[in-house]
N, CA, C and O atoms as a GROMACS GRO file, in nm:
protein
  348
    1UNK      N    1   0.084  -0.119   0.000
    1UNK     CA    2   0.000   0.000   0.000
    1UNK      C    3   0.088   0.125   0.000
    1UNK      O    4   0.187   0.129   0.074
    2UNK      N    5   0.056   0.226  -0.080
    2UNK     CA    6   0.109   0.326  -0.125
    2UNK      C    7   0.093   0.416   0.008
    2UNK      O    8   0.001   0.389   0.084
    3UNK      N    9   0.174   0.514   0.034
    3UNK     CA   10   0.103   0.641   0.148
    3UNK      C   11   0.117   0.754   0.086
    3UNK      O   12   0.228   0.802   0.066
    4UNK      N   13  -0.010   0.820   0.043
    4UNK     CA   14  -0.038   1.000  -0.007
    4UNK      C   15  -0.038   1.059   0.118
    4UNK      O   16  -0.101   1.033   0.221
    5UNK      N   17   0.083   1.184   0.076
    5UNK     CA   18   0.095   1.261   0.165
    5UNK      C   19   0.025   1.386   0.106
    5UNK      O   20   0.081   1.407  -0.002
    6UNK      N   21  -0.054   1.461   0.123
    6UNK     CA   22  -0.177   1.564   0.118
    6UNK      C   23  -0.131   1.706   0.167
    6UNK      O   24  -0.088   1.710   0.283
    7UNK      N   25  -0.134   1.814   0.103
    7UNK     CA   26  -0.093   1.943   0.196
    7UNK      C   27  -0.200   2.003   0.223
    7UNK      O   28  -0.265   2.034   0.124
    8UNK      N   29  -0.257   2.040   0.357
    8UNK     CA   30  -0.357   2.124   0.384
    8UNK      C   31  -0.379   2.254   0.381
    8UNK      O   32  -0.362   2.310   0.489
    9UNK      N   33  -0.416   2.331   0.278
    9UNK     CA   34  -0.432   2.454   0.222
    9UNK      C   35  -0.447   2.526   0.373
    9UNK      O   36  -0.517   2.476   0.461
   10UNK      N   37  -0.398   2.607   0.384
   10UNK     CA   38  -0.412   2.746   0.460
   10UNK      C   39  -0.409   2.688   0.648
   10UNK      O   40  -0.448   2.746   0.749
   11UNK      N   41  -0.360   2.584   0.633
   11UNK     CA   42  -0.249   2.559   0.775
   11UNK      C   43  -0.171   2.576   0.822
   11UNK      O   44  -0.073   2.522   0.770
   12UNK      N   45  -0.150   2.642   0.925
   12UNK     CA   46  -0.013   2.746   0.996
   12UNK      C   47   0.025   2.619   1.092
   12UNK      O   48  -0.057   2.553   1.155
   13UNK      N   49   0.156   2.601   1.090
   13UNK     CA   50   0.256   2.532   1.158
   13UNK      C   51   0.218   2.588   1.332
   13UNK      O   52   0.204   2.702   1.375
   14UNK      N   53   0.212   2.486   1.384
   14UNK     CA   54   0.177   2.573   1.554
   14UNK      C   55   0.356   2.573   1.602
   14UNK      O   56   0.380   2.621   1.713
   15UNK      N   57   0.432   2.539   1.548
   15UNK     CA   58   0.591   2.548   1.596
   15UNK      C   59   0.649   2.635   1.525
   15UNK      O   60   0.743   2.679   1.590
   16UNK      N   61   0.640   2.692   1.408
   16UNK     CA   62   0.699   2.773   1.342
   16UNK      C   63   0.631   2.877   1.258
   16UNK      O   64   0.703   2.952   1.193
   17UNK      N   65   0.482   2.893   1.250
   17UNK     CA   66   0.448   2.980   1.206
   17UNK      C   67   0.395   3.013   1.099
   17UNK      O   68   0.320   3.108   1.076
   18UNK      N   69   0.457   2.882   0.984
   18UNK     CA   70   0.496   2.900   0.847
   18UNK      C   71   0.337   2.846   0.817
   18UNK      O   72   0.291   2.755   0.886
   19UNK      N   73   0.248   2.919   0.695
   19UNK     CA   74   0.148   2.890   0.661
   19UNK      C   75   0.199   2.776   0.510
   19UNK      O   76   0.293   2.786   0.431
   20UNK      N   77   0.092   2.677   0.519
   20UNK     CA   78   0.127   2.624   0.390
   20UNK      C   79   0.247   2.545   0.354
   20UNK      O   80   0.319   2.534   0.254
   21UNK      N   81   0.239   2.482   0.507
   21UNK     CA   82   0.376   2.345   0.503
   21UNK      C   83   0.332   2.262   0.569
   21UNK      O   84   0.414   2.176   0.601
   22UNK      N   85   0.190   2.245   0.619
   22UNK     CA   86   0.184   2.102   0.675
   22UNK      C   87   0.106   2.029   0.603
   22UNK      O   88   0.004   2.075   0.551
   23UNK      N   89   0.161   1.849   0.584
   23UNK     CA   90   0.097   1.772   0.540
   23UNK      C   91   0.046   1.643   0.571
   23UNK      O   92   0.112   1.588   0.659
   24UNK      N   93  -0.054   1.573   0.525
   24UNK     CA   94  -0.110   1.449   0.653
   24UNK      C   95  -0.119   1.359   0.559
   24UNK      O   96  -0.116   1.365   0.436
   25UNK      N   97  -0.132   1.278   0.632
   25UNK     CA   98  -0.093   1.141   0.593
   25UNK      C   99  -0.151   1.037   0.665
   25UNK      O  100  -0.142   1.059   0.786
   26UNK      N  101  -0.235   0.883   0.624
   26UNK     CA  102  -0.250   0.798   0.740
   26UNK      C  103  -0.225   0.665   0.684
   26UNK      O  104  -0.220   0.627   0.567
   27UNK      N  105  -0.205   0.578   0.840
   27UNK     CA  106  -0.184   0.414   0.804
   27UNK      C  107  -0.325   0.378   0.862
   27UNK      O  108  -0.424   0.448   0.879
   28UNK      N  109  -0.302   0.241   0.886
   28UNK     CA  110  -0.384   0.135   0.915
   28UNK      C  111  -0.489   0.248   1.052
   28UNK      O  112  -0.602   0.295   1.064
   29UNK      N  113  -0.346   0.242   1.133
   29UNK     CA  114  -0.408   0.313   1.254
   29UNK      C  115  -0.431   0.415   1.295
   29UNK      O  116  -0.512   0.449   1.381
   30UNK      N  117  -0.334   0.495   1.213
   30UNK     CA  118  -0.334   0.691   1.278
   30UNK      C  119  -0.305   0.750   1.167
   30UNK      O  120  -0.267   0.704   1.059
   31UNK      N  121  -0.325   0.858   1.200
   31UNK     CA  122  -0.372   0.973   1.070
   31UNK      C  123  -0.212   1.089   1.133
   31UNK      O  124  -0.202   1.147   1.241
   32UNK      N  125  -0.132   1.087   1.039
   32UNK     CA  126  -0.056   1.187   1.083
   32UNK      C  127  -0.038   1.296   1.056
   32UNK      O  128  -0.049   1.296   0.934
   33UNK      N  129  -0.008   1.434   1.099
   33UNK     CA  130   0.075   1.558   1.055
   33UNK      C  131   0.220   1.601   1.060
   33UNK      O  132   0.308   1.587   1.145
   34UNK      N  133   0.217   1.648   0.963
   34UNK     CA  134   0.377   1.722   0.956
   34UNK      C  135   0.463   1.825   0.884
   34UNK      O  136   0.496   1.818   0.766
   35UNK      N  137   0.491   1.907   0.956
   35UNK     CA  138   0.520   2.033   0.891
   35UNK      C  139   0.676   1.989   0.838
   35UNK      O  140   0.763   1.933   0.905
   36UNK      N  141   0.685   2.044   0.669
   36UNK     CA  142   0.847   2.012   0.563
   36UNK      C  143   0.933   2.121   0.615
   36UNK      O  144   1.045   2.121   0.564
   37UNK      N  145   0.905   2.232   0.720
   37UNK     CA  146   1.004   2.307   0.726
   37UNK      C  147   1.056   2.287   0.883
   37UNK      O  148   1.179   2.283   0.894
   38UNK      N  149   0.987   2.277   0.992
   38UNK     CA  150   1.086   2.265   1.088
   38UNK      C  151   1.068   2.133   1.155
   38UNK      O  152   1.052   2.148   1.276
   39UNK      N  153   1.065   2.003   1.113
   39UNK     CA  154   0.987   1.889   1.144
   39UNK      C  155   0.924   1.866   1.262
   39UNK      O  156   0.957   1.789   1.352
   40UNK      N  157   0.806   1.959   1.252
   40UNK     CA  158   0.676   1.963   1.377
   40UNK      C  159   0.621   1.832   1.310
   40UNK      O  160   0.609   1.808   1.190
   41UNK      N  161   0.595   1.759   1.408
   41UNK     CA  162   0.497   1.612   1.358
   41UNK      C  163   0.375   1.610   1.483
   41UNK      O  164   0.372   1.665   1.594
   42UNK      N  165   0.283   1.527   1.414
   42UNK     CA  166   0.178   1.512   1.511
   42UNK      C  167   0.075   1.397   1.460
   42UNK      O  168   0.046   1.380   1.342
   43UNK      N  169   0.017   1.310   1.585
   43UNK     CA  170  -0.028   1.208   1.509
   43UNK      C  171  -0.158   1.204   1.602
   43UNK      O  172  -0.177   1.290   1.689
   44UNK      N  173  -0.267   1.074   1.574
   44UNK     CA  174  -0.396   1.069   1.625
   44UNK      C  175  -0.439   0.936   1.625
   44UNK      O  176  -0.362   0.874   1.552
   45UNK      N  177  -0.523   0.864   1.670
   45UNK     CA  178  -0.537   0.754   1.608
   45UNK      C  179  -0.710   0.737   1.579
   45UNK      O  180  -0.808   0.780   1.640
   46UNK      N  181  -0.694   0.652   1.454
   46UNK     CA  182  -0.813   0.688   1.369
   46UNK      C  183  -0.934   0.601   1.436
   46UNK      O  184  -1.039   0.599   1.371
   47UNK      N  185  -0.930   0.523   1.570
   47UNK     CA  186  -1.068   0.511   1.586
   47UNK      C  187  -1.091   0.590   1.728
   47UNK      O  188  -1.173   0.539   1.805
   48UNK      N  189  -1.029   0.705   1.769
   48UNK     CA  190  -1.073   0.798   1.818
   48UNK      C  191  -1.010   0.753   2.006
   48UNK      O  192  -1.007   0.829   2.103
   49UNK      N  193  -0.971   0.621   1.998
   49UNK     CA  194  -0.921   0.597   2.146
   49UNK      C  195  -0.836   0.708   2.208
   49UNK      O  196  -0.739   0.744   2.141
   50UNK      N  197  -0.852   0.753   2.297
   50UNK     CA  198  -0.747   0.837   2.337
   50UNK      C  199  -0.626   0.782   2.410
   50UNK      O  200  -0.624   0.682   2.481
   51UNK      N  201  -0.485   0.893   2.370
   51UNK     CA  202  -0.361   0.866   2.376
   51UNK      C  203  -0.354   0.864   2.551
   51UNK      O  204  -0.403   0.958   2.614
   52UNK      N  205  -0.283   0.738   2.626
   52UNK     CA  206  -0.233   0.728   2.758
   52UNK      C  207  -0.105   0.803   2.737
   52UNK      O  208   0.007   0.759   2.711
   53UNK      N  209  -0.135   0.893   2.750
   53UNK     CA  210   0.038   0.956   2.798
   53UNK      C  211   0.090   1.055   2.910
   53UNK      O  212   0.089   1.174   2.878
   54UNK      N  213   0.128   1.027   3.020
   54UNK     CA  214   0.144   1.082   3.118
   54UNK      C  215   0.225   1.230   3.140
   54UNK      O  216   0.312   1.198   3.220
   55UNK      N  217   0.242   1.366   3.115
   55UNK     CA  218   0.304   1.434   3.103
   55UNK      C  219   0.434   1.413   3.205
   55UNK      O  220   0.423   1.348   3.308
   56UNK      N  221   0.515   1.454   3.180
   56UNK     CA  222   0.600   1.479   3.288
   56UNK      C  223   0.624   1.556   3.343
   56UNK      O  224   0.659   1.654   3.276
   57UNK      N  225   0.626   1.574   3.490
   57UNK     CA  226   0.640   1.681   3.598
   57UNK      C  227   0.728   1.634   3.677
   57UNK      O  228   0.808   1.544   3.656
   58UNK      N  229   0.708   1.707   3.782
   58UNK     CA  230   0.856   1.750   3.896
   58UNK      C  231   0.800   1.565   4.006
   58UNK      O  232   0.869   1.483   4.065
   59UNK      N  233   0.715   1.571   3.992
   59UNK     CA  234   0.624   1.439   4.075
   59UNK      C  235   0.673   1.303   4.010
   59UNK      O  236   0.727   1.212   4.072
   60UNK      N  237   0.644   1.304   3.875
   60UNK     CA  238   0.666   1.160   3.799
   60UNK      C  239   0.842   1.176   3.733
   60UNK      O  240   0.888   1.078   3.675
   61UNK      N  241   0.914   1.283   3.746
   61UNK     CA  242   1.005   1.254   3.698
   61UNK      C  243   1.136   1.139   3.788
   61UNK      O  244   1.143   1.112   3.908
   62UNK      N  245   1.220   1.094   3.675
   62UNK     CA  246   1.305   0.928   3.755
   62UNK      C  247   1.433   1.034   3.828
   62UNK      O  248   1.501   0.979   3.915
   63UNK      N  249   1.454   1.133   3.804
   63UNK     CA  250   1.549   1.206   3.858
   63UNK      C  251   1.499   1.329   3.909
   63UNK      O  252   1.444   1.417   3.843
   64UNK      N  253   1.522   1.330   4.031
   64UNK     CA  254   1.403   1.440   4.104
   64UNK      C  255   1.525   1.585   4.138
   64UNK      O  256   1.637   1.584   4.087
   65UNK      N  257   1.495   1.660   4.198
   65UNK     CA  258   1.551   1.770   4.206
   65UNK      C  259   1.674   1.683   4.302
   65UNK      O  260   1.628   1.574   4.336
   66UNK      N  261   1.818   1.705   4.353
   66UNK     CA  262   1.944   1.655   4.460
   66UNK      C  263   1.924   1.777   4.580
   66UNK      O  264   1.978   1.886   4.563
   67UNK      N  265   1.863   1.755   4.673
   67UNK     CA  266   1.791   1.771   4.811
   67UNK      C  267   1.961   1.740   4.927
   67UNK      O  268   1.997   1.636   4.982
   68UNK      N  269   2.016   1.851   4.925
   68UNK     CA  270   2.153   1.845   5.028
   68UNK      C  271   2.104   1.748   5.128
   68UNK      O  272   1.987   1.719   5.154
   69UNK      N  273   2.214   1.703   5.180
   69UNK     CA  274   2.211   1.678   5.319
   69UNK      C  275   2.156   1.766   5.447
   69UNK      O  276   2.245   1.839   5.491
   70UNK      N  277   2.037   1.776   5.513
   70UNK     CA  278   2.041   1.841   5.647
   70UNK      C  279   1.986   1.988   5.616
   70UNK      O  280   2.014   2.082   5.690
   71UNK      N  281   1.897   2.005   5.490
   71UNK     CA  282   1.849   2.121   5.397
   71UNK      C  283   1.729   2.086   5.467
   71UNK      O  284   1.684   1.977   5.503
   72UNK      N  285   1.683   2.214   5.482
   72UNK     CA  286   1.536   2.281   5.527
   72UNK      C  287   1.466   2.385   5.461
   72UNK      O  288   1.515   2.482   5.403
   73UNK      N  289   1.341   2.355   5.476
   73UNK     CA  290   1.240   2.429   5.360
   73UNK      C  291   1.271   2.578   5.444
   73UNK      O  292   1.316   2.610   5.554
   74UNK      N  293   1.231   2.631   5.350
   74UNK     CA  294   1.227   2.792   5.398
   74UNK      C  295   1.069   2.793   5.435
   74UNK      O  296   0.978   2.731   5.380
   75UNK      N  297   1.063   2.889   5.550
   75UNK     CA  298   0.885   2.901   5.583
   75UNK      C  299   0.877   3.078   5.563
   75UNK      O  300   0.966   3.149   5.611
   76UNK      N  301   0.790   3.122   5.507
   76UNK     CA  302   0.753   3.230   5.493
   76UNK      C  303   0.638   3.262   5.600
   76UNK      O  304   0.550   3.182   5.629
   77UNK      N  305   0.650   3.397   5.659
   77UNK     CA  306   0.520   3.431   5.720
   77UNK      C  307   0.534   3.582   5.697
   77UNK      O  308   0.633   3.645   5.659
   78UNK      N  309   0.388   3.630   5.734
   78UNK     CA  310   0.322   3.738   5.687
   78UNK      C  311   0.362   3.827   5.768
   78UNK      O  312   0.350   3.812   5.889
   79UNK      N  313   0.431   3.959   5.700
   79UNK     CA  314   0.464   4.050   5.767
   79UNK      C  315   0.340   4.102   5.840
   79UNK      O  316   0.248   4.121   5.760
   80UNK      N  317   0.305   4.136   5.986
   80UNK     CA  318   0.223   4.171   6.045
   80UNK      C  319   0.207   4.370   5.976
   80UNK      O  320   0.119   4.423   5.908
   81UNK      N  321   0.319   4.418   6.028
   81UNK     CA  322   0.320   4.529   5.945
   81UNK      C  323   0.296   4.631   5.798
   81UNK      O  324   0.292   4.751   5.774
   82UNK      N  325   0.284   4.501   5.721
   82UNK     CA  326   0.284   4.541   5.630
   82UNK      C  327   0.162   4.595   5.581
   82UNK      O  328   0.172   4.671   5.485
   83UNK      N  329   0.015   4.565   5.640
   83UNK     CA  330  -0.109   4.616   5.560
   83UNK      C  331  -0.093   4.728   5.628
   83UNK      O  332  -0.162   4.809   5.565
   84UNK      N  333  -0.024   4.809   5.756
   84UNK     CA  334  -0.091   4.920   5.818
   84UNK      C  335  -0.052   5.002   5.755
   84UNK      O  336   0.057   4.988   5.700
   85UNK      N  337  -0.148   5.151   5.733
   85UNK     CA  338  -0.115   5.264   5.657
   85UNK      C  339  -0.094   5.376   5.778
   85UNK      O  340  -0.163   5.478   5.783
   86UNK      N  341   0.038   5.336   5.901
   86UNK     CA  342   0.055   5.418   5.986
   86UNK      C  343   0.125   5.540   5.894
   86UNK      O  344   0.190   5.506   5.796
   87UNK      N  345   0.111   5.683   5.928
   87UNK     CA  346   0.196   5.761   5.848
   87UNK      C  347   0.256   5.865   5.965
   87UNK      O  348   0.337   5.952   5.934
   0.00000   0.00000   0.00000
C-alpha cells in the first residue's frame, strides 16, 4: 500500500508559524501531521481511542531535584506590618 501525503491549504505550523507546510498522511491506525520546514509532527489515532500519555512533571520525573544533606524548607510568614497605613 502506497502512502499520499496531502498538503492542507491554509495551515499554519503551531511550531513555526509558516502557513502552507503542513501535510497528513495515514496508516492502518493513525492519521498523521507534519510540517516540511521545521519537522513539527503530530499524530492521532483513527478510531478515536485516546492517547495514555502521562506528562511529565517534577512528581513523575526518575530524577528528582538533589535535596543536600540536612536542607530545610524555607517558611515564609506574613509580615504583620505590612497592611498598616501608619503615616
Amino acid at each position: 500500500m502506497s502512502i499520499i501525503k496531502r498538503f492542507i491549504a491554509g495551515a499554519v505550523c503551531p511550531r513555526c508559524g509558516e502557513m502552507d507546510c503542513i501535510r497528513t498522511f495515514r496508516d492502518e491506525e493513525r492519521e498523521y501531521k507534519e510540517c516540511i520546514r521545521c519537522d513539527y509532527e503530530e499524530s492521532m489515532r483513527l478510531d478515536g481511542a485516546p492517547e495514555i500519555e502521562e506528562l511529565e512533571t517534577r512528581v513523575n520525573r526518575e530524577n528528582g531535584p538533589e535535596i543536600e544533606e540536612g536542607a530545610q524548607p524555607l517558611l515564609f510568614t506574613v509580615n504583620p506590618s505590612a497592611g498598616r497605613k501608619d503615616h
